[in-house]
C-alpha positions in Angstrom: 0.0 0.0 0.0 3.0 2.5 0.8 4.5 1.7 -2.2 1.4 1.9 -4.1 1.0 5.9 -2.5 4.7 6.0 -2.8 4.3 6.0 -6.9 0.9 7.5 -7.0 2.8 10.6 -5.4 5.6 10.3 -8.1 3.6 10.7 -10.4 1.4 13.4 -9.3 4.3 15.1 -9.0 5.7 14.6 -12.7 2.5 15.6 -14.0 2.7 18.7 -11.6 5.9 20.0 -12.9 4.5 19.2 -16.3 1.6 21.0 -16.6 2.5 24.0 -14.1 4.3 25.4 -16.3 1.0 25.3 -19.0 -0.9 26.8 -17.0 1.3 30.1 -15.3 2.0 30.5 -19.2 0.1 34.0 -20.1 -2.5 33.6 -22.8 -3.9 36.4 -24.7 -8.3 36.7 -24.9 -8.2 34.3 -28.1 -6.1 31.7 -26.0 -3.3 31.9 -28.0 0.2 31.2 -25.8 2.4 34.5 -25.4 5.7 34.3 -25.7 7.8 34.4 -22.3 10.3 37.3 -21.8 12.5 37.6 -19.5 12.6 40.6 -17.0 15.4 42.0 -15.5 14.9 40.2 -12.0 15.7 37.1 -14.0 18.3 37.9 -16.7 21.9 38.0 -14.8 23.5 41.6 -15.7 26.5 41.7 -17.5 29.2 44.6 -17.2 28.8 46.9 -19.9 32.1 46.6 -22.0 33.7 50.3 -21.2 35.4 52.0 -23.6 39.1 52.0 -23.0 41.8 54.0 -24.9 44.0 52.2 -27.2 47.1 52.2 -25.9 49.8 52.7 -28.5 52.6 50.7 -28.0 56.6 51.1 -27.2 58.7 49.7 -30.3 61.2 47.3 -29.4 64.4 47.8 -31.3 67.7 46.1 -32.1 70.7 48.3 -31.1 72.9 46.7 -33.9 72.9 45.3 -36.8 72.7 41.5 -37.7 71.6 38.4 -38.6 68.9 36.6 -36.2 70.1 33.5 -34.8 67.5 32.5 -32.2 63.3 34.3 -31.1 63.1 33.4 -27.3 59.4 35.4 -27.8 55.6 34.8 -29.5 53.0 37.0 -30.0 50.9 37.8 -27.3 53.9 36.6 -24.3 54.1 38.7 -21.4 57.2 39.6 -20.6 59.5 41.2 -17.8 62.1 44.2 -17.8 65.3 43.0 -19.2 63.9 39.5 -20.8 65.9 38.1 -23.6 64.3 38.5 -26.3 66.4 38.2 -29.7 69.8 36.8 -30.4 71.6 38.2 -33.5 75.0 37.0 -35.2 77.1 40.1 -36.3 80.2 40.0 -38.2 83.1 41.8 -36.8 86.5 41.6 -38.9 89.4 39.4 -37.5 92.6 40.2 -36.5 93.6 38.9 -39.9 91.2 41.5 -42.1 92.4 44.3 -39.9 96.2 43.9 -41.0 94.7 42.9 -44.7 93.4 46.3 -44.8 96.0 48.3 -43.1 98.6 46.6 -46.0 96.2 47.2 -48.6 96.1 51.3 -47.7 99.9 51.2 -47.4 100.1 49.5 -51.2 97.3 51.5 -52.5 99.4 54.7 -51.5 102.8 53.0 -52.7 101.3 52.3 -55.9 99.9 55.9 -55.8 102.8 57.6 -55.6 104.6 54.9 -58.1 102.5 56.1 -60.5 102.6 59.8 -60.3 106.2 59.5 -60.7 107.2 56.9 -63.2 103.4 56.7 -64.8 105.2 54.2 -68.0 102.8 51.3 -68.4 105.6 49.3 -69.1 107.5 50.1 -66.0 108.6 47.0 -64.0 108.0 47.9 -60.5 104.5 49.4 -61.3 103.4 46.1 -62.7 104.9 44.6 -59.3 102.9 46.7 -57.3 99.3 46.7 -59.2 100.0 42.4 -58.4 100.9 43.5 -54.5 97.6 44.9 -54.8 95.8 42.4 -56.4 96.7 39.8 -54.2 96.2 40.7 -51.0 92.7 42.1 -52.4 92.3 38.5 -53.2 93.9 37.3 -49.8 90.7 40.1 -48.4 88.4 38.5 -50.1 88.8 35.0 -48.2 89.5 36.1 -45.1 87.7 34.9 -42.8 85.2 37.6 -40.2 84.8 36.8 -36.6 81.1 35.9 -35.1 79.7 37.9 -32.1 76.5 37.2 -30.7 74.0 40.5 -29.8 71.3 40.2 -27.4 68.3 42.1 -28.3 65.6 42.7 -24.8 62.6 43.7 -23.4 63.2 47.1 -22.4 59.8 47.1 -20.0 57.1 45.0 -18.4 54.3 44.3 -21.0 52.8 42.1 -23.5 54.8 41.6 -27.3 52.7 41.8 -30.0 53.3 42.1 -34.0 56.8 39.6 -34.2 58.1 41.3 -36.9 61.3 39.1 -37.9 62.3 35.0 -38.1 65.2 33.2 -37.6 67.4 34.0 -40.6 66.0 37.5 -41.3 68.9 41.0 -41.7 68.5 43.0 -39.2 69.7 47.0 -39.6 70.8 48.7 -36.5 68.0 50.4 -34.3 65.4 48.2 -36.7 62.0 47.5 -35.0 61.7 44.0 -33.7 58.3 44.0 -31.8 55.8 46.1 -29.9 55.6 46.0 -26.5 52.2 47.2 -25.1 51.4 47.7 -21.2 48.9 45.4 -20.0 47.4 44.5 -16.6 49.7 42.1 -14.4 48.3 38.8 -14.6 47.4 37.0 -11.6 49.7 34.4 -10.7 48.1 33.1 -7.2 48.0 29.2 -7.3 44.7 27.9 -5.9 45.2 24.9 -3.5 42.9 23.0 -2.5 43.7 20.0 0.1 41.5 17.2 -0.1 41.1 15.4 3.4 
């Protein structure tokens, strides 16, 4: 018998909950169901979007000139004062270009003066000295530059936007890597939770 009420009850319920809602639903004169709107008591309100300022951002430039090598950034990182953001390969000439082209201003001016004194084509030691100069131009030529490594970073807090080189790009001194646009700090509080 408890069951019997037990189920009876169920379903008295379902039904309830079933046509409830048919009946609070408004109706015009004809009997014709009105749609439901919602009022503002129901509806959850939602901050208006405010209108904030674009904020124009800082370029991020290279202070020399060179060949990138490695990124360390993406767009759309955050990152901190002083990050490592870029590293460029410059040439710098070797001890070995540096006396190449100290001879080759001493021959030029031998040869110079050669020639304004004895200016015969067929002179002997002017044909020596236009072959001084022609080899160590050639001896220049395969000389051999040194490799330095220049570290472009972030010169403030912020987020990068706009990556404007790849690995592999020429890079002229003081060109524009990035922009670097103040943000809000993010939130880096971890949430624990201990489960007992």
């Amino acid at each position: 018998m408890k069951k019997l009420l037990g189920v009876g009850l169920v379903l008295l319920v379902a039904l309830g909950s079933f046509l409830l809602p048919l009946w609070l639903t408004p109706t015009d004169e004809s009997g014709v169901t009105l749609p439901l709107v919602p009022t503002s008591h129901f509806t959850p309100t939602l901050p208006r979007p405010t209108a904030t300022p674009a904020s124009k951002g800082q370029p991020v430039r290279t202070e020399y000139a060179g060949r990138v090598w490695e990124v360390y950034f993406h767009d759309g990182q955050r990152v901190s004062k002083g990050q490592l953001l870029l590293k460029l390969v410059e040439k710098l000439p070797s001890v070995t270009q540096q006396q190449l082209k100290a001879r080759l201003q001493q021959q030029q001016l031998a040869y110079d003066a050669l020639l304004a004194t004895h200016p015969t084509p067929d002179n002997p030691a002017l044909a020596a000295a236009r072959q001084q100069l022609q080899d160590t131009r050639q001896l220049l030529a395969r000389a051999v530059p040194m490799l330095s490594f220049v570290f472009v970073t972030a010169p403030a807090d912020g987020i990068i936007s706009g990556g404007l080189v790849q690995v592999g790009d020429y890079l002229a001194a003081q060109a524009t890597v990035a922009q670097l646009f103040a943000g809000p700090l993010a939130d880096t509080t971890l949430l624990l939770s201990s489960v007992e």
